[in-house]
N, C-alpha and C positions, 0 to 999 in steps of 0.2 A: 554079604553086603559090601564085603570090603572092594571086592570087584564093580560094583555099582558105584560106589564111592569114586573112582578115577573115571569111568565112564561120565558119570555127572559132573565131573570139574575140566574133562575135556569138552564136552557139549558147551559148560556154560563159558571156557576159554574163546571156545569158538565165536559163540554168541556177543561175546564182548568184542571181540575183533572184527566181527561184521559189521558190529552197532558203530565201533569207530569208522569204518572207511565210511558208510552211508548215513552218518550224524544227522541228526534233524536240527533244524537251524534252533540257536537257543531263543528262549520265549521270556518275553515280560509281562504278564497279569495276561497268559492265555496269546498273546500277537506275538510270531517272528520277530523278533528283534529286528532282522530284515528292511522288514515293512514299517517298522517305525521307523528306524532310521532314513528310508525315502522318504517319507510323508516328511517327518520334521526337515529335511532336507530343500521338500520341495517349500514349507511352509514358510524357509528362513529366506529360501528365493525369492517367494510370492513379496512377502514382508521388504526386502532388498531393493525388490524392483519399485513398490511402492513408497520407498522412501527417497530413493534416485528420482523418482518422478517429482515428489513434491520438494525436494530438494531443488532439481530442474525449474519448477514452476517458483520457486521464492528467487531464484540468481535470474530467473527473468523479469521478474518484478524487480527486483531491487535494478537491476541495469536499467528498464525502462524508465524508473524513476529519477537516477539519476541524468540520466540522459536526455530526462523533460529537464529537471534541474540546471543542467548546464547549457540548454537550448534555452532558457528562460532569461528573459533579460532582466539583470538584476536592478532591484528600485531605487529611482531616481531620490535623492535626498535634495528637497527644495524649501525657500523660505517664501509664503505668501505674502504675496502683496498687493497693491490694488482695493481699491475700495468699492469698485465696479466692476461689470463686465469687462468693460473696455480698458479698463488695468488691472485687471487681477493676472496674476502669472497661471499661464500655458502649460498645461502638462500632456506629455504625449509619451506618456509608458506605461504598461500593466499595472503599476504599483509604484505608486509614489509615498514618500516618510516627508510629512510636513515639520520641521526640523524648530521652524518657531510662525509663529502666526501672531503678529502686531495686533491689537484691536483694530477689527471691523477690515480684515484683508480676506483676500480669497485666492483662489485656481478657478482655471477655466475649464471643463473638458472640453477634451476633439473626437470629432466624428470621427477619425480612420481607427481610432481604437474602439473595438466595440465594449469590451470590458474593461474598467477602471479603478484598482481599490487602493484608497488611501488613508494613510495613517496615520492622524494625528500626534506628534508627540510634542506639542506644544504643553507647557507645564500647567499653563492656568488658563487661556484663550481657546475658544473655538473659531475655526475657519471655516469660511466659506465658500460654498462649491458653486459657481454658476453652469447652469448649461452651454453649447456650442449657440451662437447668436441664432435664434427663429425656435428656439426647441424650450421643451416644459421637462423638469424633473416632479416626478409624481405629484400630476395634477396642479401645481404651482404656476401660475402663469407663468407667460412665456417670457423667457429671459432671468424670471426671479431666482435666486440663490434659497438652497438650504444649510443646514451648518452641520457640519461634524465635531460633536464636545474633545476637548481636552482629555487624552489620555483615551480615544475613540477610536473606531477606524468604520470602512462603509466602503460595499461592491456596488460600483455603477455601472447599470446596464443598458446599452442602448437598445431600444425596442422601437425601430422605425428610425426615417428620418425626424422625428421632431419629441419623440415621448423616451425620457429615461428614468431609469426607475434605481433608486439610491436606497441600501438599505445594510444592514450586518448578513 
């Protein structure tokens, strides 16, 4: 036996020395370790690139937004006046901050703006909106005035030469 005894621990010398040069890649739960580590490799990519995209898509948003912002002409701050059409003060910018409004004053819109919203911050008065002369705000005869309350605001919009429609 004792001769069989070296024979078997050179075999199994041997055998362990082959096992190390031709190693089989180590395994986690049954998979190459290998292959996990490309998979989660490519998954961190996958995951990377889709945060670089949406990352991409919010700094274009936000630039565009700004960039309407600073293209936007900031609103006019006016005091109404006029008790008529034909004296009420003129507004001719996207947005107007009516600043104080007298009893029984108003603005006029102008046709070359097609959108108009303005803000009342008169504390206790509401103002008066007349249409452009020949024109109706929602169904209102032509010429007549609506009112925006105190502490209110209202988008006016022109719909045609003669019909504008005033509303929140």
């Amino acid at each position: 036996m004792r001769a069989f005894l070296p024979l078997s621990a050179a075999l199994l010398a041997l055998m362990y020395a082959g096992a190390a040069l031709a190693a089989p890649p180590s395994t986690v739960g049954g998979t190459p370790a290998g292959a996990i580590a490309a998979e989660t490799s490519r998954a961190t990519a996958a995951e990377t690139a889709a945060a670089n995209t949406a990352a991409a898509a919010n700094t274009a948003a936000s630039n565009a937004a700004a960039s309407a912002a600073a293209l936007a002409p900031a609103p006019a701050s006016v005091v109404a006046a006029g008790t008529t059409q034909a004296t009420a003060t003129v507004i001719t910018t996207p947005a107007t901050i009516v600043t104080s409004a007298p009893t029984g004053t108003g603005l006029i819109l102008t046709a070359t703006v097609l959108q108009q919203r303005i803000y009342n911050r008169d504390p206790a008065n509401p103002v008066l909106i007349y249409p452009q002369v020949g024109a109706a705000i929602e169904g209102q005869g032509v010429n007549l005035p609506v009112q925006i309350l105190s502490g209110s605001d209202s988008l006016c919009t022109q719909r045609g030469s003669a019909a504008i429609v005033c509303g929140n």
